[in-house]
C-alpha positions in Angstrom: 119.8 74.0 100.0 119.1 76.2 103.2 116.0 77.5 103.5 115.5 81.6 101.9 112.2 83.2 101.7 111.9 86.4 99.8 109.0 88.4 101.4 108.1 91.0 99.1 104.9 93.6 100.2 102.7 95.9 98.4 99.9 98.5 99.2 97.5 95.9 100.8 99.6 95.1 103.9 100.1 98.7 105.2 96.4 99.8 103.6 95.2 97.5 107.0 97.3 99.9 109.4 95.2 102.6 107.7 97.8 104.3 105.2 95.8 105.5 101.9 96.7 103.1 99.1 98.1 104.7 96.0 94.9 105.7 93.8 91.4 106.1 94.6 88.6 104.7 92.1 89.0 108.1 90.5 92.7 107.5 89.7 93.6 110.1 91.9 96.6 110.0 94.3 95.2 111.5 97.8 93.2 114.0 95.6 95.9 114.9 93.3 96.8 113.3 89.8 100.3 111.2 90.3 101.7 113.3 87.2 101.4 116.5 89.2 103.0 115.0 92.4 105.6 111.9 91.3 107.2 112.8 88.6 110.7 114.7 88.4 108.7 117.4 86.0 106.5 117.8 88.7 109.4 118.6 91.0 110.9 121.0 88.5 107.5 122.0 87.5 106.1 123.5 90.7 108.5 122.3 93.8 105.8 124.2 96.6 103.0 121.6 95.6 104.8 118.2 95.4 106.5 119.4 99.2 103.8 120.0 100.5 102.0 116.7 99.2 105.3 114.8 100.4 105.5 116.9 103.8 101.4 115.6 104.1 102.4 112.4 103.5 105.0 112.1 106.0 102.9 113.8 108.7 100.2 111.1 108.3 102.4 108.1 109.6 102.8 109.7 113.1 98.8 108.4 113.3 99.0 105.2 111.9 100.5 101.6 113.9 101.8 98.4 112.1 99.2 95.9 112.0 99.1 92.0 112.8 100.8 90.8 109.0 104.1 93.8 109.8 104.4 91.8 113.5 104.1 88.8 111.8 107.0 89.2 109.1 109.2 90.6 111.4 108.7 87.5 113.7 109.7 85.3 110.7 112.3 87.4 109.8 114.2 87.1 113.3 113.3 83.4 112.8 114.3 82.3 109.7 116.4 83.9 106.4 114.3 86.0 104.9 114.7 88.9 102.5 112.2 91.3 102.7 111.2 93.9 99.9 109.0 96.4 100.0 107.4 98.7 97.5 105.5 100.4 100.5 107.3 104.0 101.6 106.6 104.2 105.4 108.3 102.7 107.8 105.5 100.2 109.2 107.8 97.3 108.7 111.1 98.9 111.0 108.4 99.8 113.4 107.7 96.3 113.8 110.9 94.8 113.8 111.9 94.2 110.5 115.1 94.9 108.2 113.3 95.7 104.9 114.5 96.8 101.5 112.8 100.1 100.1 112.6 99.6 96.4 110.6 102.5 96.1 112.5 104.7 98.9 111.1 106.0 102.1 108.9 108.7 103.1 111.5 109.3 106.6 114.5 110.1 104.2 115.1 113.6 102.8 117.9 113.5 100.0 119.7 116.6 98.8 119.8 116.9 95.0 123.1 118.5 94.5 125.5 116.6 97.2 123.4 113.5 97.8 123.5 114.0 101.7 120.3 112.1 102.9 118.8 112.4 106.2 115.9 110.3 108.2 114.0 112.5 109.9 109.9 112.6 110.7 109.9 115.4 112.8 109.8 118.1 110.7 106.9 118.3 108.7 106.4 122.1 108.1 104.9 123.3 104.6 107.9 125.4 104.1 111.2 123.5 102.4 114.1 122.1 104.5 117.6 123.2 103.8 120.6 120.5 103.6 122.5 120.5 106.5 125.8 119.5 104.7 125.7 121.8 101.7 123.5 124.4 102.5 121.2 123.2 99.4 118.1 125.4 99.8 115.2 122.7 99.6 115.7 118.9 100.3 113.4 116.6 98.1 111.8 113.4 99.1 113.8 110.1 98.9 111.5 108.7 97.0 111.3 106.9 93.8 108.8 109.0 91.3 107.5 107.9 88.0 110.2 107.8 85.4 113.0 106.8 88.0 115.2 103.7 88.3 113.9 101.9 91.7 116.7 101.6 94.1 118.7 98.4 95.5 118.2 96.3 91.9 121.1 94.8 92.5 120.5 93.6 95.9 117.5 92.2 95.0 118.0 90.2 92.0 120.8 88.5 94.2 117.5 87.9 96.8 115.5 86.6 93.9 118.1 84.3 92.4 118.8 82.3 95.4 115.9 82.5 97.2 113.8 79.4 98.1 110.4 80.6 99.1 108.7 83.9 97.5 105.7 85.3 99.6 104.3 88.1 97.7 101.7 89.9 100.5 99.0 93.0 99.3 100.3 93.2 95.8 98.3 93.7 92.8 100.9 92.4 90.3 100.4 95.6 88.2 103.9 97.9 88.6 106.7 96.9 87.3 109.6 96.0 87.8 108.5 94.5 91.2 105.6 93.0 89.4 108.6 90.6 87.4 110.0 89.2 90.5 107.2 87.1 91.1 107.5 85.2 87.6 111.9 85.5 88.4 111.8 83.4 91.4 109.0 80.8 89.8 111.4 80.4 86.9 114.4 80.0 89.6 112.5 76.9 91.1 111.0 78.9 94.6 107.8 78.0 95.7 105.6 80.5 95.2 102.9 82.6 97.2 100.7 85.2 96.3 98.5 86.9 98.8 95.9 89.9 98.2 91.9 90.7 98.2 91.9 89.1 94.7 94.2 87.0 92.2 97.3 89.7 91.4 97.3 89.8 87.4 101.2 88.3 87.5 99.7 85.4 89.2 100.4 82.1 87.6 98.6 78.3 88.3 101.5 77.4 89.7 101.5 80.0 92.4 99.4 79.6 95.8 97.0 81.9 96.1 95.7 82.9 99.7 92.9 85.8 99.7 92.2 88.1 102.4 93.2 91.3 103.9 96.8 90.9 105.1 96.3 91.8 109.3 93.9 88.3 108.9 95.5 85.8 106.9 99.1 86.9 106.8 100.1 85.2 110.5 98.9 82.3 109.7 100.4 82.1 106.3 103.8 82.9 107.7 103.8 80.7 111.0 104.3 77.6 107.8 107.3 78.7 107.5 
């Protein structure tokens, strides 16, 4: 059987490039509570707030780099066949090279709600809303996946986790779901099995390697196995 490693990343790989990792201790999302900023009834609710969050959001990657472990996954990706998945919404891994799958969508991409028109653009990251350019839609909305919303590319990658021979999971905590199942999908499917984080991801089984660590130090060297 030819060789597929599924590479699926988390919070901890981009947190070393210096993007803010979902919650603080507090349980707070960048100072706000997730329910008032990732939720479609927070959208409905008050649109000027969750924009402005989003439009924040996107602002912030023009001042943050992709670190050693986003250099290094790329690298294996142009060597070997990998899959990559990411639950991370920036765009660190394209930066460096890679192909990656945004379960969780992407802070670049804009979507219009009522003709589905989606646009990739980090330039324009005013307060005020953006129009759609194909319908004339008065406000765009992030392309992003908020609480209560069906991830995208499921299909894609079960397929990914079904045949795959290797599974690197790298900065997750093993707490969201459903990425939190693929980990326990491609164990059951025979793969060998590698979990990477500051501490043991609560998914984690005996079965899986565990390698601790921030990602930028230990994720080259992982990868370079391979």
């Amino acid at each position: 059987m030819d060789t597929h490693i599924v590479v699926m990343t988390g919070a901890g790989i981009s947190a070393d490039s210096g993007v803010r990792t979902f919650r603080d201790a507090g349980g707070l999302w960048e100072g706000h509570r997730p329910e008032d900023v990732a939720t479609p009834e927070a959208w409905a609710r008050d649109p000027e707030v969750v924009w402005r969050f989003y439009q924040e959001r996107r602002r912030q990657l023009h001042e943050v780099e992709p670190n050693a472990a986003h250099r290094a996954v790329a690298e294996l990706q142009r060597r070997k066949k990998v899959t990559l998945i990411t639950q991370n919404v920036d765009d660190l891994h394209e930066r460096a090279g890679s192909e990656a799958i945004h379960m969780h969508g992407e802070l670049a991409v804009l979507r219009c709600e009522r003709c589905g028109s989606r646009v990739r653009d980090l330039d324009r990251c005013e307060p005020a809303f953006l129009p759609c350019g194909d319908c004339g839609h008065a406000r765009l909305r992030p392309d992003i996946v908020w609480f209560g919303e069906v991830p995208f590319h499921l299909d894609a990658i079960e397929a990914a986790l079904l045949d795959c021979t290797h599974f690197v999971a790298i900065g997750t905590s093993g707490n969201v779901y459903p990425a939190a199942g693929m980990l326990q999908i491609a164990r059951s499917r025979g793969a060998q099995t590698v979990v990477q984080a500051l501490e043991l991801p609560s998914n984690a089984d005996l079965s899986d390697e565990f390698v601790p660590g921030r990602a930028a130090e230990v994720v080259p060297d992982l990868l370079r196995r391979y």
